[in-house]
C-alpha positions in Angstrom: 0.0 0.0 0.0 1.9 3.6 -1.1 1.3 6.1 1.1 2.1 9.8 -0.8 3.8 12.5 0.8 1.2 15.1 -1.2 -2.5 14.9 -0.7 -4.5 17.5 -3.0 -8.4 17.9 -2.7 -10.1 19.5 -5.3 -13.5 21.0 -5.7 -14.8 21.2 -9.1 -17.1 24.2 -10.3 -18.1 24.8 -14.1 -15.4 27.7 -14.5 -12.8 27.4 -11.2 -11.4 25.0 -9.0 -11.2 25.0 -5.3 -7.4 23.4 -4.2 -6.4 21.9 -0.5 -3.0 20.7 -0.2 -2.1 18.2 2.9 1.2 16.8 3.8 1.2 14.4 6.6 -2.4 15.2 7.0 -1.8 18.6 7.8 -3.4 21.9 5.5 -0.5 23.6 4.0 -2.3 26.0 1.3 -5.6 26.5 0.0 -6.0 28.7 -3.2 -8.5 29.0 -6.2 -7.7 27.8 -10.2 -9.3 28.4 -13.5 -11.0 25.5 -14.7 -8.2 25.7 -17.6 -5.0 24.4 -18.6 -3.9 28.1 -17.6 -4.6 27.3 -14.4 -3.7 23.3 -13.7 -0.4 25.0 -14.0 -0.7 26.5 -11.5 -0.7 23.5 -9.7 2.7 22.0 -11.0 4.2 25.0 -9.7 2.9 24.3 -6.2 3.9 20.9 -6.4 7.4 21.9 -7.0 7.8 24.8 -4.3 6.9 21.7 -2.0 10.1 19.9 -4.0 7.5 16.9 -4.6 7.8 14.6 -7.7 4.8 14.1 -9.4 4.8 10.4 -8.2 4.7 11.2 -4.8 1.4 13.4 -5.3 -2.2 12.0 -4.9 -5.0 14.1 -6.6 -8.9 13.4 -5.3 -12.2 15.1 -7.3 -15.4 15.5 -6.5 -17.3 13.0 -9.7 -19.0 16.4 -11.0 -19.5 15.0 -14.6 -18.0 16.6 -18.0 -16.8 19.9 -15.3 -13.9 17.5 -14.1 -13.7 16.1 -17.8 -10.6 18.4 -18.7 -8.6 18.3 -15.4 -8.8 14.4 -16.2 -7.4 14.2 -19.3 -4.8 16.9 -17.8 -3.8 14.6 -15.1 -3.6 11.8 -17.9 -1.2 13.7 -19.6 1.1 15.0 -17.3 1.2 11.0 -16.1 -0.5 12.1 -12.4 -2.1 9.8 -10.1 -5.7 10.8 -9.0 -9.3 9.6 -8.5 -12.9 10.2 -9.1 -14.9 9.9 -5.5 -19.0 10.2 -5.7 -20.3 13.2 -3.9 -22.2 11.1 -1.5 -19.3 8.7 -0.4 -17.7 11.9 0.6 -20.5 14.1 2.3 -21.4 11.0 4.4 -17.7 10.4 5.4 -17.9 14.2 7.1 -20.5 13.5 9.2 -22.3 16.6 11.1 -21.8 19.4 9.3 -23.5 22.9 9.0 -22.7 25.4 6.3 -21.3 25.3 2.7 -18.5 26.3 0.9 -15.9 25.9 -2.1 -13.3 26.0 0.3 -14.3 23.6 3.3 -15.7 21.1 0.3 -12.6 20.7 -0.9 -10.7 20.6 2.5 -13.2 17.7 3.0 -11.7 15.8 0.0 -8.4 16.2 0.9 -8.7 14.8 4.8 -11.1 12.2 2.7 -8.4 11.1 0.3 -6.0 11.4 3.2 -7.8 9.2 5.3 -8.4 7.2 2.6 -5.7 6.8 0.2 -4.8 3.0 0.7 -8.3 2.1 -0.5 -8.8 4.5 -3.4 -7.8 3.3 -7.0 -6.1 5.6 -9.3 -8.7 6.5 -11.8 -8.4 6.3 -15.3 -10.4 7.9 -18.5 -12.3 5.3 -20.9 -10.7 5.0 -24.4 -12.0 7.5 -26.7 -14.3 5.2 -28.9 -16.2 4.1 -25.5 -16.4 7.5 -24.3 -18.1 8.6 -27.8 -20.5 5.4 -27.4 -21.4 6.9 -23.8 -22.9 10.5 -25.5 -24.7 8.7 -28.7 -26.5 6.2 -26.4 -26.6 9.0 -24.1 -28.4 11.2 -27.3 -30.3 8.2 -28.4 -31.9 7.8 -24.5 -33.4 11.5 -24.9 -34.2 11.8 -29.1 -36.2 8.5 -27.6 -37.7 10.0 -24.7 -38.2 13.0 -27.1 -40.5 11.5 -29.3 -42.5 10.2 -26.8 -43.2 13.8 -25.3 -44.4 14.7 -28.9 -46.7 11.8 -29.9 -48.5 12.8 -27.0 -50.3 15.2 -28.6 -52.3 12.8 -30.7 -54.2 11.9 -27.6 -56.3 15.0 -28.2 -58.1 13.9 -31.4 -60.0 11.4 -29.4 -61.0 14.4 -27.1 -60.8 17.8 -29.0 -62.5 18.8 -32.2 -60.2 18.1 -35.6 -60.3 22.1 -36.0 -58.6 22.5 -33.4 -56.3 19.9 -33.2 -55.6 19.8 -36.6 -52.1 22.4 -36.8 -50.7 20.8 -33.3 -50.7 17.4 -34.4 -49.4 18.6 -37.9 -46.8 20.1 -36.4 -45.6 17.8 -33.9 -46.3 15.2 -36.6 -43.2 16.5 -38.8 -41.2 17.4 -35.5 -41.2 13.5 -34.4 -40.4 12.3 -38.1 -37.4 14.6 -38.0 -36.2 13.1 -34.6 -36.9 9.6 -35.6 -34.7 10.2 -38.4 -32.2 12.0 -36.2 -32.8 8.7 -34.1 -31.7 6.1 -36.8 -28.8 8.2 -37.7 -27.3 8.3 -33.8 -27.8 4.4 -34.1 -26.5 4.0 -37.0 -22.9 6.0 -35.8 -23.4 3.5 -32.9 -23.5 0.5 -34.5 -20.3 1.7 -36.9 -18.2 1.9 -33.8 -19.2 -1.7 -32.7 -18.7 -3.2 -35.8 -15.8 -1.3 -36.8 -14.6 -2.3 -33.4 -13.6 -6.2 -33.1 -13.6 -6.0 -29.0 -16.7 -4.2 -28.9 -18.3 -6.5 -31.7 -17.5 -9.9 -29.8 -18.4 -8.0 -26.3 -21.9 -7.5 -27.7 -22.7 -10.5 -29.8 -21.6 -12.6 -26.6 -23.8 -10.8 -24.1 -27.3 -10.5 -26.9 -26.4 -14.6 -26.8 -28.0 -14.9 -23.7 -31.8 -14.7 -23.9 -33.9 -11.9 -23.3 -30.3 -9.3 -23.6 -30.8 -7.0 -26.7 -28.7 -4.7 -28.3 -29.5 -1.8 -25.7 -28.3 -3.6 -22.5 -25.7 -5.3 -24.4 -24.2 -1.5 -24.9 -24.9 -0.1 -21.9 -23.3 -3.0 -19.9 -20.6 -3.1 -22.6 -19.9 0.9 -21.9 -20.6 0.6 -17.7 -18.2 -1.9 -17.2 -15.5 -0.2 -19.9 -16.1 -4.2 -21.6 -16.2 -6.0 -18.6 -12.8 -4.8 -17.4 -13.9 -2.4 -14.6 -16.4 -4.5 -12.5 -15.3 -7.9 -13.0 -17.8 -9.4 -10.7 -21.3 -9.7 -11.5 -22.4 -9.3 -7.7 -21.5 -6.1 -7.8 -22.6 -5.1 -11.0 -25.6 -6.7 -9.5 -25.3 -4.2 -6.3 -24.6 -1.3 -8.8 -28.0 -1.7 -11.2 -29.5 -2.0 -7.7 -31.1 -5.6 -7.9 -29.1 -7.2 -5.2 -31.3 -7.3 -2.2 -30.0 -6.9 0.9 -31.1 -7.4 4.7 -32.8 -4.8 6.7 -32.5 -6.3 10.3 -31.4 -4.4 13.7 -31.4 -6.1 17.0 -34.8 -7.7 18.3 -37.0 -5.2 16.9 -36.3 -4.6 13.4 -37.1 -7.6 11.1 -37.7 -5.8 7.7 -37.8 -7.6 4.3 -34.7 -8.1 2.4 -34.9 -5.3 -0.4 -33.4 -4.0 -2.9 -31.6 -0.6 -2.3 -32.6 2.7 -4.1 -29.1 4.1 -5.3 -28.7 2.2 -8.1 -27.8 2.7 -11.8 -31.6 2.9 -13.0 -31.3 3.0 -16.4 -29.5 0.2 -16.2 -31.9 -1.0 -13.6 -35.0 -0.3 -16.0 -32.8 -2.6 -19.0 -32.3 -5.5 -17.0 -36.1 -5.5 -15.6 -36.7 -5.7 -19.8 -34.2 -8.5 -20.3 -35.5 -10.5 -17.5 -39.1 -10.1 -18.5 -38.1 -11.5 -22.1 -35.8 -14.3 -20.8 -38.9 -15.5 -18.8 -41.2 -15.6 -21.4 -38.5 -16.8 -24.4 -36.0 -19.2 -22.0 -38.3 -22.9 -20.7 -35.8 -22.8 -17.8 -36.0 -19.4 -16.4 -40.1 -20.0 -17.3 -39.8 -22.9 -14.9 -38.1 -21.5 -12.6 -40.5 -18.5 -12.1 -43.6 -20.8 -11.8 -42.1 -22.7 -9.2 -40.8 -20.1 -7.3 -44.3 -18.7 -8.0 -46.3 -22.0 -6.5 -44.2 -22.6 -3.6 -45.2 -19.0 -2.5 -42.7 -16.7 -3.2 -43.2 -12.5 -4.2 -44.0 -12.3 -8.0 -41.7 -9.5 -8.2 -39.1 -11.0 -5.6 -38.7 -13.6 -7.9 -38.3 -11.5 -10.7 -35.5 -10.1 -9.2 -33.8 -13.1 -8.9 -34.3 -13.8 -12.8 -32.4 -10.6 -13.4 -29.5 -11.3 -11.3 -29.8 -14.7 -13.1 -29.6 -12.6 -16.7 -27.2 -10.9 -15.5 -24.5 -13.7 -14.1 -25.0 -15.5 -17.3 -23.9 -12.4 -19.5 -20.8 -12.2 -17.0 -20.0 -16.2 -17.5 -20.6 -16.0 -21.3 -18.3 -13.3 -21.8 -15.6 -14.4 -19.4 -15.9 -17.5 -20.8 -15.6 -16.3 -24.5 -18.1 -18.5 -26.2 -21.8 -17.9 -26.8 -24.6 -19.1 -24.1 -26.0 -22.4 -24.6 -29.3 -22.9 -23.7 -28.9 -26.4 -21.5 -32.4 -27.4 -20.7 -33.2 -26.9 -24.5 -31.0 -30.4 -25.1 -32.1 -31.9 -21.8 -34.2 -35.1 -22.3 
């Protein structure tokens, strides 16, 4: 376990940065950036009045989205080691606290990645073509949800005379062709990445082998896991698209169900609910399984659950295994 000599907390805004610096847990200098490459110069010259080699230096962030995007790739460059912390990991790890600002947040982060720093990975960006993947399925998700919104509209000609509906539903009419085309265009990029891509390709076809996994959740797990290479285990990719359940129990008086817990991936949630819904009405063993389950009085919906963690270990075991899934109780006598 390295231990650095240089601890530096950042707090990341849309146009500045809020710096900490500890060494040996102490607060040696706080001072504000541009969000720039102007001013993450500042920073190597800091490093250096300290006499501090870059290796010896440990960078934390707040996970603030495309605002820390550009100090990433800076720290890539300049070969730095640093990591990418949720906001809630950190504001829970403060505990009581009253009042808000740039400068205490990133204080926090420092003591945080101080306190921290034998159990925090060194964080590194995707590869470019899974990034890009990331913002078309990304523009796909809301073109989708898009044209939903509009087609709305044509509920009112069951309600509302035609002379009055008539230039609303015209309207929307050539504004959701326009997206739809829009829509087969950002799949069509998509799919030229995957194809043009041999990891990607094999990544997807192997996962879509399982039953009830289409293109959608072969992508998104695909892009999630950064092809299965960033969350090797399929419990807690599980615990991350928030269908593990867990137990809710506390001495003699708390006996809740085991649950699943609400901070989860959802959209990856929602893709696996879809999957597992397929599976059990394409796969005869998942199908079996749930009427069982099912008959020996067990939660509809529990058991569910179970199918997609079921889904979801299979896509795992097919692409580790690097073969497609074989249906086994298709061959069974």
């Amino acid at each position: 376990m390295k231990k650095y000599k240089m601890i530096i907390g950042i707090d990341v805004s849309k146009s500045k940065l809020d710096v900490c610096i500890l060494i040996d847990g102490q607060n040696k200098k706080q001072f504000i950036i541009e969000n720039s490459p102007k001013g993450y110069a500042e920073i190597l010259k800091t490093i250096k009045l300290f006499s501090f080699a870059n290796e010896d230096c440990f960078f934390c962030l707040e996970h603030t989205g495309v605002y820390a995007m550009p100090i990433c790739y800076w720290f890539e460059q300049n070969e730095m080691n640093y990591c990418l912390v949720p906001a809630l990991e950190i504001k829970r790890s403060i505990g009581i606290k009253r009042g808000k600002s740039d400068k205490a947040d990133a204080l926090a982060i420092a003591r945080f990645a101080y306190y921290k720093q034998g159990e925090l990975a060194c964080f590194r960006l995707p590869e470019k073509d899974l990034q890009l993947l990331k913002v078309l399925m990304s523009e796909r998700e809301k073109i989708v949800r898009a044209i939903k919104m509009f087609a709305r509209t044509n509920e009112m000609k069951e309600f509302l005379p035609k002379s009055i509906t008539k230039q609303a539903i015209g309207m929307n009419s050539k504004t959701v062709k326009f997206l739809q085309k829009q829509q087969k265009e950002v799949e069509s990029r998509i799919t030229g990445i995957i194809e043009n891509t041999p990891l990607f390709k094999n990544t997807v076809e192997l996962a879509k082998s399982v039953p009830g996994v289409g293109d959608q959740t072969a992508i998104t797990l695909m892009i999630t896991t950064r092809c299965f290479t960033s969350i090797t285990d399929w419990r807690k990719m599980a615990c991350h698209a928030g269908v593990a359940p867990f137990e809710y129990t506390s001495g003699t008086s708390v006996h809740a169900k085991t649950k699943v817990n609400q901070m989860a991936n959802k959209k990856l949630k929602t893709l696996l609910n879809f999957a597992a819904l397929n599976a059990k009405k394409y796969d005869i063993e998942l199908r079996l399984y749930y009427e069982r389950k099912v008959s020996e009085g067990k939660n509809g919906m529990s058991v569910m659950n179970a199918i997609r963690c079921k889904v979801l270990s299979r896509i795992y075991a097919t692409v580790k295994r690097g073969t497609p899934y074989v249906p086994i109780a298709r061959y069974a006598a």
